[in-house]
C-alpha positions in Angstrom: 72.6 91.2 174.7 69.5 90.8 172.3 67.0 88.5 173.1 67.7 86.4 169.9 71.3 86.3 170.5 70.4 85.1 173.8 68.6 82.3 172.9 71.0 81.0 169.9 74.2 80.9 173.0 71.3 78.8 174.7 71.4 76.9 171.9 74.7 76.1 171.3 75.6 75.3 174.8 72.9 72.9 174.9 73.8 71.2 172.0 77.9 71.4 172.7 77.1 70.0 175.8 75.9 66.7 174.3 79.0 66.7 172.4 81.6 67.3 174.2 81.9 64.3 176.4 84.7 62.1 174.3 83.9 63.7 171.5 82.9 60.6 170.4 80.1 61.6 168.4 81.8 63.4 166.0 84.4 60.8 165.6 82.1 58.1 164.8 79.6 60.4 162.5 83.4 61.1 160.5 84.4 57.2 161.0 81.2 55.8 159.6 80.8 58.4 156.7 84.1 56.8 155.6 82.9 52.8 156.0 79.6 53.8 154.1 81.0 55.3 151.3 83.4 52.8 150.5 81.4 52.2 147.0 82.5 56.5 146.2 85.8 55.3 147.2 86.4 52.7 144.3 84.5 54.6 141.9 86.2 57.5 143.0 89.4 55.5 142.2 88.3 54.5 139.0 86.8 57.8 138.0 90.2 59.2 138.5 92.3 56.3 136.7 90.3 55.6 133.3 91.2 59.1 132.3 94.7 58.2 133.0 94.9 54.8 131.5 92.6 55.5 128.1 95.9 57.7 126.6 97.9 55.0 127.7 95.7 52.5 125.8 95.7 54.4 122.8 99.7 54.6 122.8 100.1 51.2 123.9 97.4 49.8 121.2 99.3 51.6 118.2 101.4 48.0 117.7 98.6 45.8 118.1 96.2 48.0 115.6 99.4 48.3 113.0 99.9 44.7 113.4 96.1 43.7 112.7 96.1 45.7 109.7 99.7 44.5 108.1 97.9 40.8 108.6 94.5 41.8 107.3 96.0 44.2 104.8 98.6 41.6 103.2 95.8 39.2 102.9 93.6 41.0 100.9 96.7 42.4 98.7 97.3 38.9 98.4 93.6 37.9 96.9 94.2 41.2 94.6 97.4 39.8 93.5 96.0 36.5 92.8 92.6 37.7 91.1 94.6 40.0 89.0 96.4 37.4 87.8 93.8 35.0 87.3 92.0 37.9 84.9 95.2 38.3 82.7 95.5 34.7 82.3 91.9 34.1 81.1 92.3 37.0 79.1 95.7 35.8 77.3 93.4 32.0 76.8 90.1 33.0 75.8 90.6 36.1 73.9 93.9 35.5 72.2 93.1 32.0 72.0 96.2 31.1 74.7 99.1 32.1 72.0 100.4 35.5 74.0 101.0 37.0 70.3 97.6 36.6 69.8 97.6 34.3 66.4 94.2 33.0 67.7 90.9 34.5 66.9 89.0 35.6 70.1 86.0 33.5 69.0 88.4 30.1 68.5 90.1 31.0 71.9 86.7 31.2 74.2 85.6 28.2 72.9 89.0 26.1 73.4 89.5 27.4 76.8 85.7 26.8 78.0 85.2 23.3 76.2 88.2 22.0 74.3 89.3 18.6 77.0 91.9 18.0 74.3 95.2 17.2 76.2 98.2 19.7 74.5 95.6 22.2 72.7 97.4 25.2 74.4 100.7 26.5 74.1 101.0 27.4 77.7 98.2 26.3 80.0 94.9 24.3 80.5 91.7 25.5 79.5 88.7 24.7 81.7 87.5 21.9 80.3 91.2 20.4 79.4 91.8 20.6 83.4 88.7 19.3 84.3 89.2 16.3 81.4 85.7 16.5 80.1 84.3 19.0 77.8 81.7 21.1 79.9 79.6 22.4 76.9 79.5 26.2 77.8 77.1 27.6 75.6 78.3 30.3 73.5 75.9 32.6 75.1 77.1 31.8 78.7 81.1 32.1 77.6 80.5 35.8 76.9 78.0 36.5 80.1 81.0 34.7 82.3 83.7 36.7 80.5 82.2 40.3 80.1 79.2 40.3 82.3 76.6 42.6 81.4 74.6 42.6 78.0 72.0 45.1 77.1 69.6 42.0 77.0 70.2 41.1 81.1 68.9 43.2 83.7 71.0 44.1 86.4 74.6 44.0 86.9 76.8 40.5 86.1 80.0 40.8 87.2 82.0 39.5 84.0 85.3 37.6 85.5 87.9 39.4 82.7 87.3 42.2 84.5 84.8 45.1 85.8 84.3 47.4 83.0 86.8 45.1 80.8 89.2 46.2 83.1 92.0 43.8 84.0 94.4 45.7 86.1 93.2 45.1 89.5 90.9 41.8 88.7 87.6 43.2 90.6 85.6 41.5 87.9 87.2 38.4 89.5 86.7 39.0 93.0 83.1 40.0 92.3 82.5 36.9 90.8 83.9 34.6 93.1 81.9 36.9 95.8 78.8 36.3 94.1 79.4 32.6 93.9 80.2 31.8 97.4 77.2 33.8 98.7 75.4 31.9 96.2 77.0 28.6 97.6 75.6 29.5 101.4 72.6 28.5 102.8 71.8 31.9 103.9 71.1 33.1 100.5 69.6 30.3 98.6 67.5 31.9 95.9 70.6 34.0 94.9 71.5 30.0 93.3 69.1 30.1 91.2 69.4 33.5 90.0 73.1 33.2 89.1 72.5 30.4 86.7 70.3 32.3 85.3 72.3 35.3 84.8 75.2 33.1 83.3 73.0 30.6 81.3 74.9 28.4 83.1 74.2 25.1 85.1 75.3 25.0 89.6 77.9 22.5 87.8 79.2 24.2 85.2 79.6 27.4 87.5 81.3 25.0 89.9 83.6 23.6 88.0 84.5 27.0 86.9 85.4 28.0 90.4 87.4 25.0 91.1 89.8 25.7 88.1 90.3 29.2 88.5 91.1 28.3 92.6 92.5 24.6 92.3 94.5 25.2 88.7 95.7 29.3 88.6 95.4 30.3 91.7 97.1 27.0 93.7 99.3 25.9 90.4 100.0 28.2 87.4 100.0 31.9 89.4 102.8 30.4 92.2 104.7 29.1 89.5 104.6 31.7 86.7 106.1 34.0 89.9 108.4 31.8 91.4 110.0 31.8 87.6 109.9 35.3 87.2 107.7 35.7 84.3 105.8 38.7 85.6 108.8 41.0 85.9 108.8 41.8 82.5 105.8 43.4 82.9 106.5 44.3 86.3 109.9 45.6 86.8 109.6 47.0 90.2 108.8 43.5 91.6 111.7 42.4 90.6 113.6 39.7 93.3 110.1 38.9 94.7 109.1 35.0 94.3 105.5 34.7 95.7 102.3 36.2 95.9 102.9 36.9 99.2 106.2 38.9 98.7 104.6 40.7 96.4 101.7 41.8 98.2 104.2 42.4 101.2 105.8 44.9 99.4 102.4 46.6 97.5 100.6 46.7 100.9 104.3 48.8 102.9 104.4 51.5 99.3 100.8 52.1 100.5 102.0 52.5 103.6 104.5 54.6 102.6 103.4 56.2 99.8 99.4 55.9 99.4 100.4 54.4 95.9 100.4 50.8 94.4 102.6 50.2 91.6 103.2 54.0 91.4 99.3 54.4 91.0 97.1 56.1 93.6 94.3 53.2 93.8 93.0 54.0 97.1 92.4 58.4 95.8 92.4 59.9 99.9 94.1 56.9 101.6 92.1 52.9 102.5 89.1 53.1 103.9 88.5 50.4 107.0 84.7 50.9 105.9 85.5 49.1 102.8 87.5 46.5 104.1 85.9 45.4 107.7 81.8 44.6 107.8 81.9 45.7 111.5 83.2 49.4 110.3 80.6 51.8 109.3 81.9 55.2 108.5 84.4 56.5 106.4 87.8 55.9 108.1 90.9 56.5 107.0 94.7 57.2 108.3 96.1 54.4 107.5 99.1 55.7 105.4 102.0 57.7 106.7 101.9 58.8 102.7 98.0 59.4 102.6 98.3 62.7 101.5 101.8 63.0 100.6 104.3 60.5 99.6 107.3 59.9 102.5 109.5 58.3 100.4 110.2 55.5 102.5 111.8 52.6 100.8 110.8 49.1 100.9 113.1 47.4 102.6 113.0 50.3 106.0 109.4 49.9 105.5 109.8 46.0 106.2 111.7 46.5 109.1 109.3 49.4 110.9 107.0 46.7 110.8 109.0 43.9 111.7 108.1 43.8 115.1 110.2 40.3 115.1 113.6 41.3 114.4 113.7 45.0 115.2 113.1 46.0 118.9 112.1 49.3 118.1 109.4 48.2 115.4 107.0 50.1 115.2 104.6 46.9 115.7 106.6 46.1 118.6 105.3 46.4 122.2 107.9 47.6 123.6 109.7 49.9 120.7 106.7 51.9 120.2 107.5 52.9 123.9 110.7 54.4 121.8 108.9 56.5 119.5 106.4 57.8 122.2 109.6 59.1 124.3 111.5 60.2 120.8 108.5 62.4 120.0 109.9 64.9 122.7 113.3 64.0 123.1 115.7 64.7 120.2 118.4 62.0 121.1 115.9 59.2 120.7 114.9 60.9 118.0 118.1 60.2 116.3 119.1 57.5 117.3 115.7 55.8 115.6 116.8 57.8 112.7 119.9 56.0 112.0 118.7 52.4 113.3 116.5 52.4 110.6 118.0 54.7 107.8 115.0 57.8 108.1 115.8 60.8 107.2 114.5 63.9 109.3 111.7 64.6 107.1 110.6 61.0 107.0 110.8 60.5 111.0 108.6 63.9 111.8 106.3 62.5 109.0 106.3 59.5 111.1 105.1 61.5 114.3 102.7 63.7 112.6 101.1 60.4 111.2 101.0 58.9 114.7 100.5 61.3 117.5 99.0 64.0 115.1 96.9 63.3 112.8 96.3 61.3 114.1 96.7 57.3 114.2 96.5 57.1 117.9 93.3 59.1 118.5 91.2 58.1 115.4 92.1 54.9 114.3 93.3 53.0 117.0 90.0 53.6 119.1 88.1 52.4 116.2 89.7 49.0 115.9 89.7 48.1 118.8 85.9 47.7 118.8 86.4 45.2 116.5 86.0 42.0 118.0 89.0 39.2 118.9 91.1 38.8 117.5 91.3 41.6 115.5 90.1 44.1 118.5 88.8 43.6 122.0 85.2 44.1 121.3 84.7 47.0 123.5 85.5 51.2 123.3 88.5 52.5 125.0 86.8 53.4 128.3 85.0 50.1 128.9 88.4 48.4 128.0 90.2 50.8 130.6 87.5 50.1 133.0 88.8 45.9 132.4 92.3 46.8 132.9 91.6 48.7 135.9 89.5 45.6 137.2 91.9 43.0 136.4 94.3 44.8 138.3 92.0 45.1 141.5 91.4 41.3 141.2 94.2 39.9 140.4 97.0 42.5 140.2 97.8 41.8 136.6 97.1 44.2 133.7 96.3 41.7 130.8 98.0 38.6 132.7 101.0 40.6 132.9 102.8 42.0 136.4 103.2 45.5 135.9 103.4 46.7 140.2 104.7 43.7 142.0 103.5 45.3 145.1 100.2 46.6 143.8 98.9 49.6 142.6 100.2 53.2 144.0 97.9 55.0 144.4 99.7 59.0 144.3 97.5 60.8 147.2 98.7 64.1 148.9 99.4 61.8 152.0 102.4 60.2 150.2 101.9 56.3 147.7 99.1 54.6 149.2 98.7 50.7 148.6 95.5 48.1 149.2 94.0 48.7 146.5 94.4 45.0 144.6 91.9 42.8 146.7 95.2 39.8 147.1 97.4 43.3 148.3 99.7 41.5 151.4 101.6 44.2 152.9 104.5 46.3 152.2 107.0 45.1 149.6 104.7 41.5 149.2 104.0 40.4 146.3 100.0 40.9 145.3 98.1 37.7 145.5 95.9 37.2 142.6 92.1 35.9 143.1 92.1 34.3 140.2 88.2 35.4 139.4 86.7 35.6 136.1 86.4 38.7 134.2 82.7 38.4 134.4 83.1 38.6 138.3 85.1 40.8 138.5 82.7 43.5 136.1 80.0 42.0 138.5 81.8 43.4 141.9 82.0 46.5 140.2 78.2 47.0 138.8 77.0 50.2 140.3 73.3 49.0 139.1 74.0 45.4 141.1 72.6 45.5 145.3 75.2 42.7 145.0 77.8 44.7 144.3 80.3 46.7 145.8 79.9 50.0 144.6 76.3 49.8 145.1 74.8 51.5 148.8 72.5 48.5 149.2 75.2 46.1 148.0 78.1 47.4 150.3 75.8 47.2 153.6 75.5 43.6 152.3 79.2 42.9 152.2 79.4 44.1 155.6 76.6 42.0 157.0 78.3 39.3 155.4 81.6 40.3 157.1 80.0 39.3 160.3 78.4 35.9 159.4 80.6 34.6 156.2 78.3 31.3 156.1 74.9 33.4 156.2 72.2 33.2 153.5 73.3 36.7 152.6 77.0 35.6 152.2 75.7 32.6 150.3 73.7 34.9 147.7 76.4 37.2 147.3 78.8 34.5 146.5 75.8 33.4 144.0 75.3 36.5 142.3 79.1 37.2 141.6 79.7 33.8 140.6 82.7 33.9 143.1 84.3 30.1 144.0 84.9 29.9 147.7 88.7 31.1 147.9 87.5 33.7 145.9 85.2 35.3 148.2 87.2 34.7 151.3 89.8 37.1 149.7 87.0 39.6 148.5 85.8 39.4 152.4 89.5 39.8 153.8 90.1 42.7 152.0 87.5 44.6 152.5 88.0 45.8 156.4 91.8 46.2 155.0 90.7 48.8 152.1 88.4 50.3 154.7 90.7 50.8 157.6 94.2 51.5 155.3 93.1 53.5 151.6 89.6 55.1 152.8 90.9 57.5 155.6 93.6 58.7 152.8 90.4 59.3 150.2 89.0 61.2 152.7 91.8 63.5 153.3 93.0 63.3 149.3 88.9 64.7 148.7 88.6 67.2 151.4 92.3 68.1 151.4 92.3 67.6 155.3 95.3 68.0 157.3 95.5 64.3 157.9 93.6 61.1 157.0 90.1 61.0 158.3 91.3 58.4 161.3 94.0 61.0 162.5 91.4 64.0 162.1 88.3 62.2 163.3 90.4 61.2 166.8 91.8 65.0 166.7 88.3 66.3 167.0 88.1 64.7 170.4 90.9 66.7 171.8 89.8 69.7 170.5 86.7 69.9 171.5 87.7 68.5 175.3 90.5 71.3 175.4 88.5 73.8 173.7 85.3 73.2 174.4 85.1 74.0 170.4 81.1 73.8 170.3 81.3 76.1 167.1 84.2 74.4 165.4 82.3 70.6 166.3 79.4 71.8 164.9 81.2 73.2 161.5 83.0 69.4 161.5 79.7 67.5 161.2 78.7 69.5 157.9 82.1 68.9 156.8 82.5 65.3 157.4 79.0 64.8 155.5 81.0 65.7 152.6 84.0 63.3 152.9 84.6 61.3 150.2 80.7 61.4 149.6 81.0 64.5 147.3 82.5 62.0 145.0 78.9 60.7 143.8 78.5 61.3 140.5 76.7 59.6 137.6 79.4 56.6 136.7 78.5 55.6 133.0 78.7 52.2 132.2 
């Protein structure tokens, strides 16, 4: 035997030696590793769920993201209906004088519909001034800036309210100028007052009153009741049977929908973009449309009812039917039987998945949104909102104020379902108590950056301290810090030994993929090494058992 060899066997005695007795040593070095990485354990936990529960977002958020844009969508299809109106009506009075045949001469009709207060001048309808009952003295000069906009004479651009570009058909000139004048109205923008009079040759009155006929008189009186009689179908033919603006935009905003057309015209050339439509969007994003690049075909009335997420169960606005479509991507049966509930043809229902799960509504547009803030979104990305969920679980075993595990989170390990993860967890087949803690709390318990915390080193040998002496100072600031009432941290203090003693050893083995959970293995140790005196195998354990659960550190972004 060499020398060296010699001295190494020396060695190891000595040191086994010092081990052997109880094994204890080992045990508690395996034991402690375990209680001190507690804060890997829930991050572990969470590093492992947000992954899982961001695709379920996405799914889940499809009914909620459809829903916000029918409501914001029909609204502003509803101002387009209304301004478009409102520009064809002005155009009828003040250049053909307010006789539709046009018998009037364009300079007689501007000046009767901006001035004339005479009561039964028109054939049809009241002019400014006649609605107002005063005459307002337009100038002749200011009637043509108001209805045209730009003149080679003004500088800049005056959006004229018959129409941008003297076009009529969608009333932008309208909406510009009704734009301009409300920014003009706020106090933010005060010299932008000034400047529109200027523009218009026009007094703050005059431009007031202005606004106040083409809201209080077309849009509130003339436009409801010229569609409620069905006047505008003769132009219109396709909006036949539909009595009010909001029928009508109803049914323009679901052929977009369905067809990326309004009115059979491709307005919107490569589908809506949010940009346009929501200040909080920047880029270019589009997807809307099932029909965005080609038309589906789907008629009105099935188009109502996929996004009647009150009547039909399996809306695809409803909470629970879009669980439907999810399943029916994959399973044919579904498939069809969504098909006939709602009159689809094969073509239009895989059109229907490519739009959603494809192209995809789910992954690009759906994330987007929901950074919007309440109500239209939550405010926050995916991942921080999955990071929520996952902490309103933990608190208060509800995943937005709904029950969804009655007996708290499983947590799948290779040991079998583990439970204790939900602070109020009571025991098998209990019901989860919630703590009832704020969000704010809640985010604050889980701030790796906090030493209040309790995913934090510092933070955790705090809560432990604290376990010992609940009405110490250091309790007391803990409570402080986490803005936690007193029930509240009672519960965060009774759980934690419980999530220590009952999930931790099943980390430990679900990490290192030990034969048992640390507890079991740690006490095996002792055996072993008293039976087999095991000097080399103990000493192998205590480099393993450095990395339980601990080689879950990792840089958690928040």
């Amino acid at each position: 035997m060499s020398k060296k060899i010699l001295v190494i066997s020396v060695v190891l005695i000595a040191l086994g030696s010092g081990l052997v007795p109880g094994g204890i040593l080992i045990e508690d070095y395996i034991n402690d590793n375990v209680v001190n990485s507690i804060d890997d354990g829930l991050l572990g936990i969470e590093e492992e769920a947000i992954p899982l529960i961001e695709p379920m977002i996405k799914e889940m958020g499809i009914p909620q993201a459809l829903r916000g844009i029918r409501d914001l969508g029909i609204s502003v299809v509803e101002d387009m209906v209304e301004v478009t109106f409102v520009a064809v009506l002005i155009e009828v009075m003040a250049i053909l004088g307010g006789d539709v045949l046009g018998s009037f001469y364009p300079a007689i009709g501007m000046e009767n519909f901006f001035n004339n207060d005479t009561v039964g001048v028109w054939v049809f309808f009241s002019g400014i001034s006649q609605y107002h009952i005063q005459p307002l003295n337009f100038t002749e000069d200011a009637q043509h800036r108001i209805l045209y906009g730009n003149s080679t004479t003004i500088p800049g651009y005056i959006p004229g309210i018959q129409g941008f570009l003297n076009d009529t058909s969608t009333g932008a000139g309208v909406a510009l100028f009704l734009e301009q004048y409300y920014a003009a109205n706020s106090s933010d923008t005060p010299n932008l007052n000034m400047t529109m009079q200027e523009n218009y040759n026009c007094t703050w009155s005059q431009l007031t009153k202005l606004v106040e006929y083409i809201n209080g008189y077309l849009i509130d009186l003339i436009i409801p009741a010229i569609i409620s009689l069905g006047m505008h179908v003769e132009y219109m033919p396709s909006l036949a049977g539909l009595n009010s603006v909001n029928a009508i935009a109803n049914a323009l905003f679901m052929e977009q929908w369905a067809n990326g057309t309004i009115l059979n015209e491709t307005l919107y050339e490569g589908g809506i973009d949010f940009s346009e439509m929501v200040d909080e969007i920047n880029e270019t994003l589009v997807g809307f449309e099932v029909g965005r690049v080609t038309p589906s075909n789907i008629t009105r009335q099935v188009a109502y009812a996929l996004f009647d997420d009150i009547n039909y169960a399996n809306a695809l606005t409803n909470d629970t039917g879009i669980k439907e479509w999810i399943t029916a991507y994959t399973n044919f049966t579904i498939k069809n039987t969504l098909m006939n509930e709602f009159n689809l043809t094969q073509t239009q229902t895989d059109m229907i998945f490519y739009w959603l799960f494809e192209e995809s509504f789910k992954e690009n547009i759906v994330p987007e949104l929901m950074k919007l803030p309440p109500p239209e979104g939550v405010g926050m990305n995916i991942t921080e909102f999955a990071k929520k969920l996952l902490r309103e679980q933990w608190a208060n075993g509800t995943v937005q104020g709904e029950i969804l595990y009655t007996y708290g989170f499983p947590l799948p390990l290779e040991a079998g379902v583990i439970y204790g993860f939900e602070v109020g967890y009571q025991g098998k087949n209990m019901s989860v108590l919630p703590t009832n803690m704020s969000t704010d709390s809640a985010k604050a318990l889980w701030d790796i950056s906090s030493e209040f915390s309790l995913v934090n080193k510092i933070g955790l040998s705090k809560w432990f301290s604290a376990l010992g002496n609940p009405t110490s100072l250091a309790a007391i600031e803990l409570q402080s810090a986490n803005s936690l009432k007193d029930d509240e941290m009672s519960m965060v203090l009774s759980w934690l030994p419980l999530f220590r003693d009952n999930v931790m050893p099943y980390l430990a083995q679900e990490e290192m993929n030990l034969p048992s959970d640390s507890t079991t293995f740690a006490n095996s140790i002792e055996l072993g090494m008293v039976i087999g005196g095991g000097i080399s195998i103990g000493l192998g354990l205590v480099g393993l058992a450095s990395n339980i659960i601990v080689k879950r550190k990792r840089k958690i972004t928040q």
